[in-house]
N, CA, C and O atoms as a GROMACS GRO file, in nm:
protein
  364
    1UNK      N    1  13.206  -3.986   5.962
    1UNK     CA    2  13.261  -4.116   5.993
    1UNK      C    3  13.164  -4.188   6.084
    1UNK      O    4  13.119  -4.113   6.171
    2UNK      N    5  13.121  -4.310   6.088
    2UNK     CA    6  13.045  -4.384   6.115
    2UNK      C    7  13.146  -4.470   6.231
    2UNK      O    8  13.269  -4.462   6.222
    3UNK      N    9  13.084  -4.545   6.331
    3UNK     CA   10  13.139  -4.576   6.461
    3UNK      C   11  13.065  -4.713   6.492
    3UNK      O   12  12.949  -4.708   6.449
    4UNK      N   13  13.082  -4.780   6.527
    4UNK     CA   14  13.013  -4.893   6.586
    4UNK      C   15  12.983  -4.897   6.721
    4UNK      O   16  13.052  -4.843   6.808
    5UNK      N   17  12.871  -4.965   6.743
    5UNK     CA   18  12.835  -4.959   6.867
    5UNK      C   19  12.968  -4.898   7.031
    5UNK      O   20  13.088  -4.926   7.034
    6UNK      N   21  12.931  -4.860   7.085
    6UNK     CA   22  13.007  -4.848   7.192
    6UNK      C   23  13.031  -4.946   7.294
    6UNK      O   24  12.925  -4.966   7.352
    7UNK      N   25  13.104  -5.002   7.331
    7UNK     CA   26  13.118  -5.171   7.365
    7UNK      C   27  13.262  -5.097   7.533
    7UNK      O   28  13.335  -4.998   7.526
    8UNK      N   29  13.247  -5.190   7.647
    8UNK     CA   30  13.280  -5.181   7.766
    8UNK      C   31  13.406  -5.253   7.727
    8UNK      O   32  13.420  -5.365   7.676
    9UNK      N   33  13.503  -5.156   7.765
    9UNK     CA   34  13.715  -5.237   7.741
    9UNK      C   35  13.673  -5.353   7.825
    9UNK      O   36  13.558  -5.367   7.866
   10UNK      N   37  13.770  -5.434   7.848
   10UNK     CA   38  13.841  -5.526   7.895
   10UNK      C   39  13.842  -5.480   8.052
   10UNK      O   40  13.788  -5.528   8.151
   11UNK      N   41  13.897  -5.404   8.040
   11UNK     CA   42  13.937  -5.365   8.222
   11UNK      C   43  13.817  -5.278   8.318
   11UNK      O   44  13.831  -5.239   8.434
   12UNK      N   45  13.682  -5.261   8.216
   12UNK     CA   46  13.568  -5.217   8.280
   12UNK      C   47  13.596  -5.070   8.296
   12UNK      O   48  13.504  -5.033   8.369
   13UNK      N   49  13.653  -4.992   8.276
   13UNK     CA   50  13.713  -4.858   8.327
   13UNK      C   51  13.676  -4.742   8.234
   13UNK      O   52  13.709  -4.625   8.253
   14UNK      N   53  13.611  -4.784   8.140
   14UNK     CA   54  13.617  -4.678   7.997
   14UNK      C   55  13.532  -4.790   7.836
   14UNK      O   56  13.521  -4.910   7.811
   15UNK      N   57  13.500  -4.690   7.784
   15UNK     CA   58  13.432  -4.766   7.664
   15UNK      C   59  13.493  -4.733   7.496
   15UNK      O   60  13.574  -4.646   7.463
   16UNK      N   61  13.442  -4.808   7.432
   16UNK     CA   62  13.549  -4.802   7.304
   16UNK      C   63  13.469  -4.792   7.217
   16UNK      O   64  13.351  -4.827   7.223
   17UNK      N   65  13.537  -4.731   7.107
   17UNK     CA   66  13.400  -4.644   6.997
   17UNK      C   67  13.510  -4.734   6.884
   17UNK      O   68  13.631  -4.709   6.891
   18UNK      N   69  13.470  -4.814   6.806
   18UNK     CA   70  13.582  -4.855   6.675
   18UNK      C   71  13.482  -4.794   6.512
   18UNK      O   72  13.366  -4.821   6.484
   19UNK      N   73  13.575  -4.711   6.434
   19UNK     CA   74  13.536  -4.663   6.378
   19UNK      C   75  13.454  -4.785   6.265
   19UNK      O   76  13.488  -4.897   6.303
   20UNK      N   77  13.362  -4.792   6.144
   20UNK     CA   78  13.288  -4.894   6.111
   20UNK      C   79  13.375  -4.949   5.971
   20UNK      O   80  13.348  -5.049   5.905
   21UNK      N   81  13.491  -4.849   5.948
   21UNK     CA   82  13.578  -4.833   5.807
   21UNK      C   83  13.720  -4.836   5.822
   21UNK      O   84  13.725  -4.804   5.942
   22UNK      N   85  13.815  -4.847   5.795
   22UNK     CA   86  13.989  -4.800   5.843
   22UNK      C   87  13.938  -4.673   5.822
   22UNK      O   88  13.834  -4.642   5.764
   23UNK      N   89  14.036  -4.591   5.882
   23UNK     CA   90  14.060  -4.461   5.856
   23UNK      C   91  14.221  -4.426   5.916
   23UNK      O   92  14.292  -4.504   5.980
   24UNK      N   93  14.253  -4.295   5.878
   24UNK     CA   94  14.424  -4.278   5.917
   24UNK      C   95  14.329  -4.093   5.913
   24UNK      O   96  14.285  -4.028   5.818
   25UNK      N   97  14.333  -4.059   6.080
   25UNK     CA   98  14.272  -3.942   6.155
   25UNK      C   99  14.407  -3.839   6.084
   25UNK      O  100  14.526  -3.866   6.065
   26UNK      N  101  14.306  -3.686   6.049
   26UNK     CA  102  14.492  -3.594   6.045
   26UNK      C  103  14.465  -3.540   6.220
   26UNK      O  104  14.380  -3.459   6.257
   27UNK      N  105  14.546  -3.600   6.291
   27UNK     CA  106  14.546  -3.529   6.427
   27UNK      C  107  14.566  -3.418   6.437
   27UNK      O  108  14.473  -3.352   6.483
   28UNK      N  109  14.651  -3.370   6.412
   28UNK     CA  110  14.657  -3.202   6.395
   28UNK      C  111  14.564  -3.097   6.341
   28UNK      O  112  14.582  -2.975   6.335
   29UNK      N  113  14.439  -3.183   6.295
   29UNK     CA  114  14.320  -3.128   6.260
   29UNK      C  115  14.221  -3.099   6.352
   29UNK      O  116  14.154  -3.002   6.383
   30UNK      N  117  14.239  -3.257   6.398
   30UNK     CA  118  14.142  -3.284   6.460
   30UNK      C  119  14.179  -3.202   6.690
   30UNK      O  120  14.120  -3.172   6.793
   31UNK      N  121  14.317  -3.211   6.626
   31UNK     CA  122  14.377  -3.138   6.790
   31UNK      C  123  14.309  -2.992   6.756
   31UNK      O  124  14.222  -2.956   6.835
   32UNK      N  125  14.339  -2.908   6.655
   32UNK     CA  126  14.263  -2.765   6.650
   32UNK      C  127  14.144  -2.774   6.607
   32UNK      O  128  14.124  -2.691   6.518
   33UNK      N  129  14.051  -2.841   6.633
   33UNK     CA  130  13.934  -2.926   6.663
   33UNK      C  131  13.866  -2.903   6.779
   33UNK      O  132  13.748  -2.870   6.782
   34UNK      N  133  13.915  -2.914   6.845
   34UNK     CA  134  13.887  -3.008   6.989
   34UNK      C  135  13.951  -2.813   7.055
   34UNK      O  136  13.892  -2.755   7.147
   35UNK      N  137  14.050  -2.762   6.994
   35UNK     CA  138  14.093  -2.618   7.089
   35UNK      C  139  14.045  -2.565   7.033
   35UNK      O  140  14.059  -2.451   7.077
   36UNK      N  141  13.960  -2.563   6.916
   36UNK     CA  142  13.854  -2.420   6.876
   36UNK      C  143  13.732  -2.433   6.986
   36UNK      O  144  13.647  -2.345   6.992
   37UNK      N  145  13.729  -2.538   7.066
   37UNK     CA  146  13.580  -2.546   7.131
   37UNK      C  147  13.653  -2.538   7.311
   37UNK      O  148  13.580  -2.544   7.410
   38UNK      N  149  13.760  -2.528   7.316
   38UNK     CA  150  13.823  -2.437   7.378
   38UNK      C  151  13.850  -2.646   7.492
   38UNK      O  152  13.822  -2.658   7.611
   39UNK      N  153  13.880  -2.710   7.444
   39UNK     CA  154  13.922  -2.831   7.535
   39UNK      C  155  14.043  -2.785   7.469
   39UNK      O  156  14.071  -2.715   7.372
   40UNK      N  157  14.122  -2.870   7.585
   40UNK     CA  158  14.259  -2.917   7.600
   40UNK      C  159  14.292  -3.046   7.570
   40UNK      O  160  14.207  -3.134   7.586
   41UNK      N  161  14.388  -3.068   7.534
   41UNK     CA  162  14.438  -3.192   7.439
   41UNK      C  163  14.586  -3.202   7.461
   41UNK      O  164  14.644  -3.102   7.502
   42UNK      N  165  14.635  -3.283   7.445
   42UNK     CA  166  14.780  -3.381   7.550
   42UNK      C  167  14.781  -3.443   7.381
   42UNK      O  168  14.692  -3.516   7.338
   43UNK      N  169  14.885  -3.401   7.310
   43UNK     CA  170  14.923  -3.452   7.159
   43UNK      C  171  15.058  -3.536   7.180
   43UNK      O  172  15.174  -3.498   7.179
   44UNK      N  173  14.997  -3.680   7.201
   44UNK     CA  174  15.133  -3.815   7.206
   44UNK      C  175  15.180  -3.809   7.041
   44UNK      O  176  15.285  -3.868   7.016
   45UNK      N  177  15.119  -3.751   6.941
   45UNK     CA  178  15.238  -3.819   6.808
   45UNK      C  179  15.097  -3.878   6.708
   45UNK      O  180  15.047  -3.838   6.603
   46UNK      N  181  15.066  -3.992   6.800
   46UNK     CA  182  15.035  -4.111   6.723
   46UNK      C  183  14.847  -4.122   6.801
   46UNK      O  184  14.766  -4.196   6.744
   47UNK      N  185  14.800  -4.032   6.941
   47UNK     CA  186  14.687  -4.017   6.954
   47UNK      C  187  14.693  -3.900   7.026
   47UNK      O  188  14.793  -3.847   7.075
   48UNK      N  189  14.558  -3.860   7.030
   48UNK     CA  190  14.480  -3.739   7.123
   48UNK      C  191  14.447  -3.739   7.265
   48UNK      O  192  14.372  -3.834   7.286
   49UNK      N  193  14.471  -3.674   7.368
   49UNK     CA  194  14.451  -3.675   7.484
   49UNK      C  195  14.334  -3.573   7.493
   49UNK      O  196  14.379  -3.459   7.482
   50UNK      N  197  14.186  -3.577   7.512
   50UNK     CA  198  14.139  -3.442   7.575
   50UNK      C  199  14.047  -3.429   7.671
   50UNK      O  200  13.948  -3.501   7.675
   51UNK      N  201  14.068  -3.349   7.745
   51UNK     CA  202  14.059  -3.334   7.882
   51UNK      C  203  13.875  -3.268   7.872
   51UNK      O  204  13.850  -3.149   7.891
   52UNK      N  205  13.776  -3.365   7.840
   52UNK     CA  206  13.677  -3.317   7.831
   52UNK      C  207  13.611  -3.344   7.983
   52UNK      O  208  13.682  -3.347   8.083
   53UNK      N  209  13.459  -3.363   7.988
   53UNK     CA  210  13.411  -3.371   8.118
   53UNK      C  211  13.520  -3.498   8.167
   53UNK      O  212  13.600  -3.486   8.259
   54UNK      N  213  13.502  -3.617   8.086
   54UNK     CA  214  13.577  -3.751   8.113
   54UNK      C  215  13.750  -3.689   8.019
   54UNK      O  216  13.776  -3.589   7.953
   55UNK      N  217  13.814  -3.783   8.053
   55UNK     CA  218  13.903  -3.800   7.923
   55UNK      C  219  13.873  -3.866   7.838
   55UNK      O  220  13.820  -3.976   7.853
   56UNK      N  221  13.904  -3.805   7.705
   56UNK     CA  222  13.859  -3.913   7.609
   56UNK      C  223  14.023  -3.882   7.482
   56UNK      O  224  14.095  -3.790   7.446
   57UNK      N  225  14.003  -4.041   7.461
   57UNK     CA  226  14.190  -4.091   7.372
   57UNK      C  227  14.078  -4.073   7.267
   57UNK      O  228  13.958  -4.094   7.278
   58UNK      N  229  14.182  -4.008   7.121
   58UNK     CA  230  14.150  -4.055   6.977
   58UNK      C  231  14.242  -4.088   6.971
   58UNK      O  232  14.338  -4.032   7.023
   59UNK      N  233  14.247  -4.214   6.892
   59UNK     CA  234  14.363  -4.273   6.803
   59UNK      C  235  14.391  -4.240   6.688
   59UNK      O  236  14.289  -4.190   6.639
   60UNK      N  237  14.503  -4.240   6.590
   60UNK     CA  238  14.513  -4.216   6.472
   60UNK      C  239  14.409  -4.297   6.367
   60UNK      O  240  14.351  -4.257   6.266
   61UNK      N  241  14.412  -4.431   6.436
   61UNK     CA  242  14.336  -4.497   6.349
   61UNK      C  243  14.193  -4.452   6.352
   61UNK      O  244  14.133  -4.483   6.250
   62UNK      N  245  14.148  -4.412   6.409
   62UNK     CA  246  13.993  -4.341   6.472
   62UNK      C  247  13.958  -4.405   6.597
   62UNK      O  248  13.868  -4.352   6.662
   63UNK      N  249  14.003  -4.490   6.633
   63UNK     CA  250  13.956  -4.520   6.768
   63UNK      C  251  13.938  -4.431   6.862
   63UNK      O  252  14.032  -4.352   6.874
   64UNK      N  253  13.843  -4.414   6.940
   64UNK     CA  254  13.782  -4.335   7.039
   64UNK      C  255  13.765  -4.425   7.204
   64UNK      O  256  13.662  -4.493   7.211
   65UNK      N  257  13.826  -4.427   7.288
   65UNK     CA  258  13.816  -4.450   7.462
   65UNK      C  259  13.780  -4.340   7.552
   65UNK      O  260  13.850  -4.241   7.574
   66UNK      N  261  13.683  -4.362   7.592
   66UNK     CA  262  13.595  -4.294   7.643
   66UNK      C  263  13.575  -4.355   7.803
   66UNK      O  264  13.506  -4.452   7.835
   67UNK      N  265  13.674  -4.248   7.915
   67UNK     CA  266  13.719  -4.291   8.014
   67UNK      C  267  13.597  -4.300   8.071
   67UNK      O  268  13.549  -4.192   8.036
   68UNK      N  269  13.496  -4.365   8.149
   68UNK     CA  270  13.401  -4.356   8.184
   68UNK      C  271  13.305  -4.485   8.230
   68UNK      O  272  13.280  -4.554   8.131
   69UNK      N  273  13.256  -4.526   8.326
   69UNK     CA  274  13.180  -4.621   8.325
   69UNK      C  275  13.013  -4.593   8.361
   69UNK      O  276  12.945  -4.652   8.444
   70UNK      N  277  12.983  -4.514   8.294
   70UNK     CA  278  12.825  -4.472   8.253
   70UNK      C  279  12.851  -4.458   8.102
   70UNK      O  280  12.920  -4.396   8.021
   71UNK      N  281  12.739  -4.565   8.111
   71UNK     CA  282  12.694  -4.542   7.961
   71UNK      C  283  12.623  -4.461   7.905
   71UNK      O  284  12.675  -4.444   7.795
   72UNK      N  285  12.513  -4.383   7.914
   72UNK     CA  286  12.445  -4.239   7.865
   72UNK      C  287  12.578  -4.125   7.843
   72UNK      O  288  12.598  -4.056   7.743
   73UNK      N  289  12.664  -4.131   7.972
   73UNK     CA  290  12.761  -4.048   7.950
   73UNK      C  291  12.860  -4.047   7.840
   73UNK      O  292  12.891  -3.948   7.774
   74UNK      N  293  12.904  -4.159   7.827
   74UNK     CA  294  12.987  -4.235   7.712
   74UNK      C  295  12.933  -4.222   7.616
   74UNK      O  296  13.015  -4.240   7.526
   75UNK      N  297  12.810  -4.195   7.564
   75UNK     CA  298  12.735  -4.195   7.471
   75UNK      C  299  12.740  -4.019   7.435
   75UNK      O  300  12.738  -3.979   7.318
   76UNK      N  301  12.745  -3.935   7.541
   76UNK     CA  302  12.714  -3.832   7.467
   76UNK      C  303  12.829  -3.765   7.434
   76UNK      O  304  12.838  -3.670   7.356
   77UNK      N  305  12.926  -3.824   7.503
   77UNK     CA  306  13.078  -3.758   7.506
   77UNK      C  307  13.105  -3.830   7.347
   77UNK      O  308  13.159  -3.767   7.256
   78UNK      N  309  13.073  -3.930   7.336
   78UNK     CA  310  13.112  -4.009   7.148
   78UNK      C  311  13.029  -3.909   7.053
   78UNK      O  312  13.093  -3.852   6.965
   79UNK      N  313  12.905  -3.887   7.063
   79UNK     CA  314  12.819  -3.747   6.964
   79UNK      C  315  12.926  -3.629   6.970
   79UNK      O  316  12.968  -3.595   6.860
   80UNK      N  317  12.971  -3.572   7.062
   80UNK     CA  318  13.056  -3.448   7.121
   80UNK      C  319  13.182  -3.474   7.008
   80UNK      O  320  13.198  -3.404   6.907
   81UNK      N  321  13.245  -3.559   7.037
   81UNK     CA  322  13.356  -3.607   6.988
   81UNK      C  323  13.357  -3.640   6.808
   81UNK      O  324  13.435  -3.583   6.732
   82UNK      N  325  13.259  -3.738   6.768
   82UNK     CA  326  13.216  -3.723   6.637
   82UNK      C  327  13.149  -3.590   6.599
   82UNK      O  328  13.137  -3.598   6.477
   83UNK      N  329  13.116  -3.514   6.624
   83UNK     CA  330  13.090  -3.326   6.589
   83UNK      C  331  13.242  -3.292   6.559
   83UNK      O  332  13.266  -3.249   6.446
   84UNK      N  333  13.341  -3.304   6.643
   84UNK     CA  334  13.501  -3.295   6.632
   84UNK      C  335  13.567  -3.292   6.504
   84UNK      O  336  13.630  -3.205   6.445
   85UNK      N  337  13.529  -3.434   6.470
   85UNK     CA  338  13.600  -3.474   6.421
   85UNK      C  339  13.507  -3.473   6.238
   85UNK      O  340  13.557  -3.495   6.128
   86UNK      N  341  13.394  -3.447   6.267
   86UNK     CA  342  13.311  -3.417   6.130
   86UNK      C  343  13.421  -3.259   6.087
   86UNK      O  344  13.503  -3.251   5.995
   87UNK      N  345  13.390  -3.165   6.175
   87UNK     CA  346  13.416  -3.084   6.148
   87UNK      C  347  13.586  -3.042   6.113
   87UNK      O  348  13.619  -2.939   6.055
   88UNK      N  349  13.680  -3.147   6.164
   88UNK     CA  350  13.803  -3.105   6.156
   88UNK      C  351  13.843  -3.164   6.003
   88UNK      O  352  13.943  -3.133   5.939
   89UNK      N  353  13.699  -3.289   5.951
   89UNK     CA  354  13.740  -3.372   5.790
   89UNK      C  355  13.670  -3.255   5.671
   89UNK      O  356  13.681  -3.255   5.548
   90UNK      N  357  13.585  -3.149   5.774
   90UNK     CA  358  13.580  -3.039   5.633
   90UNK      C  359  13.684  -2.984   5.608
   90UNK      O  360  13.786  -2.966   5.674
   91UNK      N  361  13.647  -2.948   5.484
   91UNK     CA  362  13.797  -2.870   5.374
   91UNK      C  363  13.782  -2.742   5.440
   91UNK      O  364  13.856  -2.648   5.409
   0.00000   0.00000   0.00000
């Protein structure tokens, strides 16, 4: 899945990854995803909580917030995160 640039929220506090396509995430994939690499994850329903160096939200839709206001950091935690989620869309 392809991502668009990483762009600074509204409230300066965290950065936002919008995926480049719709997509509809299987969270429950992507949650035993994220706990095979041994993070923790806070499962609301409808997005992902995980408790990486930063927190970082997936949305169902693919959206990615990336709590953080360094950008290199934000950047590598989105690579980290897309590895995730490559691996939770194999069969």
């Amino acid at each position: 899945m392809k991502y668009h640039a990483l762009r600074v929220c509204a409230n300066r506090g965290a950065f936002e990854a919008v995926p480049a396509e719709p997509v509809q995430l299987d969270l429950q994939r992507v949650r035993g995803g994220f706990e095979l690499e041994g993070i923790q994850v806070l499962d609301c329903r409808v997005m992902l909580i995980a408790q990486m160096e930063r927190e970082v939200t997936v949305g169902r839709d693919g959206r990615i917030l990336i709590k953080s206001t360094n950008g290199p950091e934000a950047e590598r935690l989105l690579q980290h995160v897309e590895a995730v989620l490559a691996s939770a869309a194999a069969p």
